[in-house]
N, C-alpha and C positions, 0 to 999 in steps of 0.2 A: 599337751600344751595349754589347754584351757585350763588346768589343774595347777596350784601352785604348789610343786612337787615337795619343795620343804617346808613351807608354811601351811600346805593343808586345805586352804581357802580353794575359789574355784573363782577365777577373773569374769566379766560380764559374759563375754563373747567372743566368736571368732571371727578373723578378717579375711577368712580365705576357705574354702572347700577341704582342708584338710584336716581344722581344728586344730591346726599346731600352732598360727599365731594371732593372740589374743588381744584382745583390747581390756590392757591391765587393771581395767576400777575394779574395786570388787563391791559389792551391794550387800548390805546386807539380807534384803527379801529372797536373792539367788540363792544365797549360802542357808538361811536357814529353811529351805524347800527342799535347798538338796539333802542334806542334813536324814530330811526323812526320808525322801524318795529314797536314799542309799539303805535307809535302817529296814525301813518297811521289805526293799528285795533283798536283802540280809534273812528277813522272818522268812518271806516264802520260798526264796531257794535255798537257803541254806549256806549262801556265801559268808565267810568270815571276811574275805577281801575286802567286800562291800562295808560290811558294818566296821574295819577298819578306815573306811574313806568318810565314812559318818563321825568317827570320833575324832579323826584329823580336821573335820570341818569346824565341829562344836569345841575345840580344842582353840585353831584360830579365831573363831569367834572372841572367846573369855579371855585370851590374849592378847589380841590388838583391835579389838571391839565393843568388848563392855568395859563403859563408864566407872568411877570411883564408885557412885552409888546405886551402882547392878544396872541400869537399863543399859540398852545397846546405842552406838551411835550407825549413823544410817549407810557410810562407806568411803571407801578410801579413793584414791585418784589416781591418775593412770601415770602420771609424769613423777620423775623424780629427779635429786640434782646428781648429775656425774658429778667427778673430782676436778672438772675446768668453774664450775659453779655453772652450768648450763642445766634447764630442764629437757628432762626426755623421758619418752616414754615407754617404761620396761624395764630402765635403766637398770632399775636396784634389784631387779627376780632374773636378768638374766648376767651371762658369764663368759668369759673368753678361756681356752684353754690352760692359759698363764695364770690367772686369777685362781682357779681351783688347786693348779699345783703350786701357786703358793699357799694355799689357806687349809694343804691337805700332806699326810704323810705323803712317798710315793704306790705304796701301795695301796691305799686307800684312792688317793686320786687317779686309779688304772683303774678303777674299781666304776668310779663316780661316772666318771669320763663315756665309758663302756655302755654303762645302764640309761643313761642321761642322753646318749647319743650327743656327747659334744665335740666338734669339730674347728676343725681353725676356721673354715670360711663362716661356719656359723648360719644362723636361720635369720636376725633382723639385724642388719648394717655391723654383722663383724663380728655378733652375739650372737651366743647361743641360749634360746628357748628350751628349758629341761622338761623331758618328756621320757614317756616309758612305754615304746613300742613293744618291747621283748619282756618276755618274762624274767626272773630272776633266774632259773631253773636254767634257760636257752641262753642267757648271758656268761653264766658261769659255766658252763661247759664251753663255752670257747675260749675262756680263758684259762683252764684247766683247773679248775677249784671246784673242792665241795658245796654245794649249798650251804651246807653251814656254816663254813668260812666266808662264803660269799655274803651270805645273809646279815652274819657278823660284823662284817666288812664294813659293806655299805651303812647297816646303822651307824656306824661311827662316822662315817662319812658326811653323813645327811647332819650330825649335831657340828659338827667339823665348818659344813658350809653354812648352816645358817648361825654359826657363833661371829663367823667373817660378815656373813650377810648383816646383822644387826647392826655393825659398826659404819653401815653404807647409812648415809640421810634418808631414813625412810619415805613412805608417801604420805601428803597431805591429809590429813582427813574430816570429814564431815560430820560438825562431832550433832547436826541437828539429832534428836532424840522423837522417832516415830510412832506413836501410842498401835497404830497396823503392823508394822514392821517389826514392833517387840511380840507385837504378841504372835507371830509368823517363828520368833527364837523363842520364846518362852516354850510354844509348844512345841518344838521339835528336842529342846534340853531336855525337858518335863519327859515323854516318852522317848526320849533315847535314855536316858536318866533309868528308868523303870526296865527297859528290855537289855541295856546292857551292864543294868545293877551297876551303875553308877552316882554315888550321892553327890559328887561333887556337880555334876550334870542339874541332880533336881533342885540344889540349893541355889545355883544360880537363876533359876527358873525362878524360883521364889525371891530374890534378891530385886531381880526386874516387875515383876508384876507388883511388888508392894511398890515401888518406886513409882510405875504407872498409877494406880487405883490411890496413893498420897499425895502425890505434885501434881498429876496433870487431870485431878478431877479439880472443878469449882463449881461451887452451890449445888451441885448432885447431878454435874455436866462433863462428860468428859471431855479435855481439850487435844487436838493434833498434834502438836507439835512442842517441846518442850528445848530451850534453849539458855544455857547460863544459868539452869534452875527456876525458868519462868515457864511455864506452860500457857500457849496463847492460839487463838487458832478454832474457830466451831470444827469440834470431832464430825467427820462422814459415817453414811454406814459401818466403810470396812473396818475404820475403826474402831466403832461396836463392835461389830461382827466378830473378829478377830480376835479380841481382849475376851469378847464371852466366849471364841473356841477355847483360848488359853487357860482360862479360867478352869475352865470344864476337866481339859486333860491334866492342868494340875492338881485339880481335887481327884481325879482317878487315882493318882500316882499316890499323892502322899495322905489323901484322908483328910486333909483337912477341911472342915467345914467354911472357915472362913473366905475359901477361894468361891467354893456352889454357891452362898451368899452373896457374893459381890458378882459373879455372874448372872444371879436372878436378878440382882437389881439393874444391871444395866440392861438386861435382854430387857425388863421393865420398861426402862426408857425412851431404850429403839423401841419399841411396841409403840408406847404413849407417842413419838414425836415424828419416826420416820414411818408408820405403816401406813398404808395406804387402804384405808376401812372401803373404799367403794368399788376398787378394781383390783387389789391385793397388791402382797408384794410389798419393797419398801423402796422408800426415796432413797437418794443418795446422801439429799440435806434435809435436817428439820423444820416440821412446820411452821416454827418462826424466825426462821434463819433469813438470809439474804433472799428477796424477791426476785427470781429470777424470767425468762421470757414463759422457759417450763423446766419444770422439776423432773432431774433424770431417775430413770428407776434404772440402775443399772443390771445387766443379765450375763454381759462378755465376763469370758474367762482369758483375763491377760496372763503377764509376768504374773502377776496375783491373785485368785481367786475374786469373784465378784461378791460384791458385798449380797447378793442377794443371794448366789450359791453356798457361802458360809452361814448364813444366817437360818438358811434350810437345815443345814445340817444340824446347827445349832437347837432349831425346833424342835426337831426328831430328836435329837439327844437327851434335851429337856423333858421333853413329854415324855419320854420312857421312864428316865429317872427318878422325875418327879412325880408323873402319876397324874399330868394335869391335862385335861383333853386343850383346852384352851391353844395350848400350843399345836398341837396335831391340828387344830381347824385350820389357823394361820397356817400350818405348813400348805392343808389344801388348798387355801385363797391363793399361795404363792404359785402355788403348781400351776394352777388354772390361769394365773395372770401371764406365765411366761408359754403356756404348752403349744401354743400354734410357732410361736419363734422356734422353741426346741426340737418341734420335731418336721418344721421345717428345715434348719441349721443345728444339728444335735451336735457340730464340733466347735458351735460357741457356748454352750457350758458344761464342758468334761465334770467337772465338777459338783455342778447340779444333777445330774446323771446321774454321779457314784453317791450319793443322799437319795435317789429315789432306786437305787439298785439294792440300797441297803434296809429301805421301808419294803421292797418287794421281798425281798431274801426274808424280811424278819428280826427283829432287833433284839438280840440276847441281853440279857440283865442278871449279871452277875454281882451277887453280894456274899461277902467272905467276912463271918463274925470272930471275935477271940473269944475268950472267957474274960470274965470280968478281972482286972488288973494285969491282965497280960495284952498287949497291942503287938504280939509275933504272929505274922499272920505268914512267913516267910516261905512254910512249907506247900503254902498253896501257888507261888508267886511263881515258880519256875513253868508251871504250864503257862500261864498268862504268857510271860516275857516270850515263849515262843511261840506264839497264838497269832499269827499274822490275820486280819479281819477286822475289818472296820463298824461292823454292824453289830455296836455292841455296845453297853457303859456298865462300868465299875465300880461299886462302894466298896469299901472297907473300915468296919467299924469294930468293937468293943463292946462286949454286955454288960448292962447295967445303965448307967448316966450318960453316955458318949452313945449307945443305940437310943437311948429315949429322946435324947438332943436332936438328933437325928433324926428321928422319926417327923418333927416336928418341918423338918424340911423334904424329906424323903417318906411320904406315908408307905408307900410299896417295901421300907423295911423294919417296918412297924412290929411285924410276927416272927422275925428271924431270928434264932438264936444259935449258940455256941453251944451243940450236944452233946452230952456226956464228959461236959467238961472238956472238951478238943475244939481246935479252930475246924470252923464248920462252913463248908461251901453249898450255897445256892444257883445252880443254872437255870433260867427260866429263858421261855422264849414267847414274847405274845401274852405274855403274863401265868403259860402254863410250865409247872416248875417238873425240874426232873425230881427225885427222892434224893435229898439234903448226903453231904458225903465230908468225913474227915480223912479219906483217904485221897492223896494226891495222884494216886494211880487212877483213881478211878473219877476223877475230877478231873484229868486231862483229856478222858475218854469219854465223859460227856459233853466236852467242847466239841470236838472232836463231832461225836455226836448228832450235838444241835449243825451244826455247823456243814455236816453232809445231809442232813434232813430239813435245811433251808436251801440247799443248791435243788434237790430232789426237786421241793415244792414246788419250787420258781419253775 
C-alpha cells in the first residue's frame, strides 16, 4: 500500500500498522533513497524484483517530477479533486471495483481485481488501496492461468489503469527545486544509470546537475532553493554535501571531468566557510551567514543523511581519488568532533558509520584506461555494475590527452596505461595495486579479491 503500484513512486508513509494505508505525498528525498536502497539489494542479493522496483521509482521520478530544464521538483500532495469538485485524499491512486471494470477488458479486470486485492467495501471510505500481498505465481493458480498469461495479463492491465488514471485531476505539486534533494536523484539516476546499463537514467542525472551548478550557483555560492528560474536562499551544508556526493557518482559513471571539477570546487568552499578549524567537523551555515544564538554542527541521521555524514564520505572519497592527504586530515578532525556522541548513540549516524566501515575495510581505486581514440571501456563494466560495495571510487579515462588532462586533477592516474593496445584495468587497495589486467575474467576476480581480503583484515 505504501507503493504506488501503477505509477512506481513510494507515498510518504503509513497511517496504520499494516503499511496498507498511506499518506499519499510523495517526496522527493523518499523516492530517490529508495531508488538505491532497492538497486544496492538488487547488487547483493541478486533480486531482479528489486532492481525492478528501482526502475519504477526513477521512472516516476523523470515523469511526474523533473522539470523542463532537468532538475527535480521537491513533491507532490496528498489531496486530489474527485469528480463532485471536492478535494480528498487518495482520491486519484485509489479505485472502486466499477471504476476498473469500466477502464478494463473483463478479463484483464479479473486479473487486476485479483492481484490488487480489490473489493467492494474497500480499504479507505469505499476505496480501494492497490496493493500486492500475493505473488503473481499464487494469484494465478487460483485463477487457473499460466504465468505467462497471467503475467501478460496483468501488464496490459496496469497500462489499462493508469491510461484511465491520467485522465483523473492529478495532485498538486511542489514545483520548489532543492539543490539537497537534486543531488539525493542525481546520484541515485547516475548509479542506477551505470548498474542497470541504462543511458537514459545517466543523462537525466546530467540534465539536473548542470541545471544545479548554472542557475543556482551566484558569485561561486551555491544557493537552496530555486523557484520560477530564480535561485535564492544561503545553501546549508547538505546542500554542499549532497551536490559533491552527486558530483562524484556522476564523474564514476560517465568520466567526465567536468563533474570531479565542480565537485572539488565546491568541497572547496564547504572547507573555506562551513569547517570548523578548532573542534572539526562542519557547521550547518557559513561563517558569514546569519548570526545565530550558536551555530549547529549537525551529526543526526534523519529522512536525510546528515550534512556531516555525507560530507565524511565525501572526504574519504576525495582523498582516495585525488591523492590529497588534506582531506583524510579533515576527515580525522571530523571523526574526533563527533566520536563520544557516536559511540555513545551509534543509531544517530548509520551513516557516518558506513564511511568509517569503509576507511576500516580499505578503499579500492579502480582505474580502467582505453587506448588512445577509442573510449569503449564497456568490456570491463559488467563486473563493476555487479560489484555491490561502497568502499571504492572509479576513473575511467583514455590514453594520450584525456589521461594527461586527468592526471592533472587525479595525480594517482598519472602512470596508468592502456597495455598492449587493450582496455586495461587497475585494482589497487591502500595504494597497493594488483598486476594490471585486460582480461574481464580476471578483473572481476580481483574485485572479488580485494574485496574478501578487506572483510579478512577488518
Amino acid at each position: 500500500g505504501l507503493r504506488d503500484q501503477l505509477g512506481g513512486g513510494f507515498h510518504r508513509y503509513s497511517t496504520e500498522r499494516t503499511w496498507r494505508v498511506p499518506h499519499f505525498e510523495i517526496m522527493l528525498y523518499d523516492n530517490a533513497q529508495l531508488a538505491l536502497i532497492y538497486l544496492e539489494a538488487s547488487q547483493l542479493m541478486g533480486r531482479a524484483d528489486f532492481a525492478q522496483v528501482s526502475r519504477g521509482i526513477l521512472d516516476f521520478l523523470l515523469l511526474e517530477m523533473q522539470g523542463p530544464d532537468g532538475a527535480f521538483y521537491s513533491a507532490t500532495d496528498a489531496d486530489t479533486l474527485t469528480p463532485t469538485g471536492e478535494k480528498e485524499e487518495g482520491w486519484f491512486f485509489t479505485w472502486t471495483p466499477e471504476e476498473i471494470q469500466a477502464a478494463l477488458p473483463p478479463s484483464q479486470a479479473q486479473v487486476a481485481m485479483a492481484f490488487f486485492e480489490v473489493t467492494p467495501a474497500g480499504d479507505l471510505e469505499g476505496r480501494n488501496i492497490l496493493h500486492t500481498p500475493r505473488t503473481e505465481a499464487e494469484v494465478a493458480s487460483q485463477l487457473g492461468l499460466s504465468e505467462e498469461v497471467f503475467s501478460t495479463t496483468l501488464a496490459s492491465a496496469r497500462e489499462g489503469l493508469l491510461a484511465a488514471r491520467a485522465a483523473r485531476p492529478g495532485p498538486d505539486r511542489d514545483d520548489k527545486i532543492l539543490a539537497a534533494w537534486n543531488g539525493l536523484a542525481i546520484s541515485a539516476l547516475a548509479r542506477a544509470g551505470f548498474v542497470l546499463d541504462e543511458p537514459r537514467y545517466i543523462e537525466a542525472a546530467q540534465r539536473a546537475a548542470s541545471f544545479v551548478l548554472e542557475t543556482m550557483q551566484k558569485e561561486g555560492r551555491l544557493h537552496r532553493v530555486s523557484m520560477a528560474g530564480e535561485a535564492e536562499g544561503p545553501a546549508f551544508l547538505e546542500d554542499y554535501a549532497l551536490m559533491v556526493s552527486a558530483l562524484i557518482d556522476l564523474y564514476e559513471v560517465d568520466g567526465q571531468p567536468r563533474w570531479l571539477t565542480a565537485a572539488l570546487a565546491l568541497q572547496e568552499k564547504v572547507d573555506q566557510d562551513y569547517f570548523d578549524e578548532d573542534g572539526g567537523g562542519y557547521f550547518r551555515t557559513s561563517d558569514d551567514g546569519e548570526v545565530l544564538i550558536a551555530r549547529e554542527k549537525p551529526m543526526d541521521d534523519g529522512v536525510i543523511p546528515s550534512g556531516n555524514s555525507v560530507a565524511a564520505d565525501n572526504l574519504l572519497r576525495l582523498g582516495t581519488l585525488v591523492g590529497e592527504q588534506a582531506y583524510l586530515e579533515r576527515l580525522s578532525q571530523l571523526r574526533s568532533a563527533f566520536r563520544a556522541s557516536v559511540e555513545a548513540q551509534p543509531t544517530r549516524a548509520p551513516h557516518l558509520l558506513s564511511t568509517l566501515s569503509d576507511e576500516l575495510m580499505g578503499m579500492r581505486e579502480i582505474v580502467i584506461v582505453t587506448p588512445e581514440g577509442s573510449q569503449d571501456a564497456e568490456a570491463m563494466m559488467a563486473p563493476l555494475r555487479d560489484l555491490y560495495g561502497t568502499n571504492r571510487v572509479v576513473a575511467v579515462t583514455e590514453s594520450g590527452s584525456p589521461l594527461r588532462e586527468l592526471s592533472v586533477l587525479l595525480p594517482p592516474v598519472k602512470n596508468r596505461r592502456a597495455l598492449g593496445g587493450k582496455v586495461t584495468a587497475f585494482v589497487c587497495e591502500n595504494h597497493v595495486c594488483q598486476f594490471p589486467t585486460s582480461d574481464p575474467a580476471v578483473f572481476s576476480q580481483q574485485l572479488k579479491a580485494t574485496k574478501a581480503s578487506a572483510a579478512t583484515a577488518q
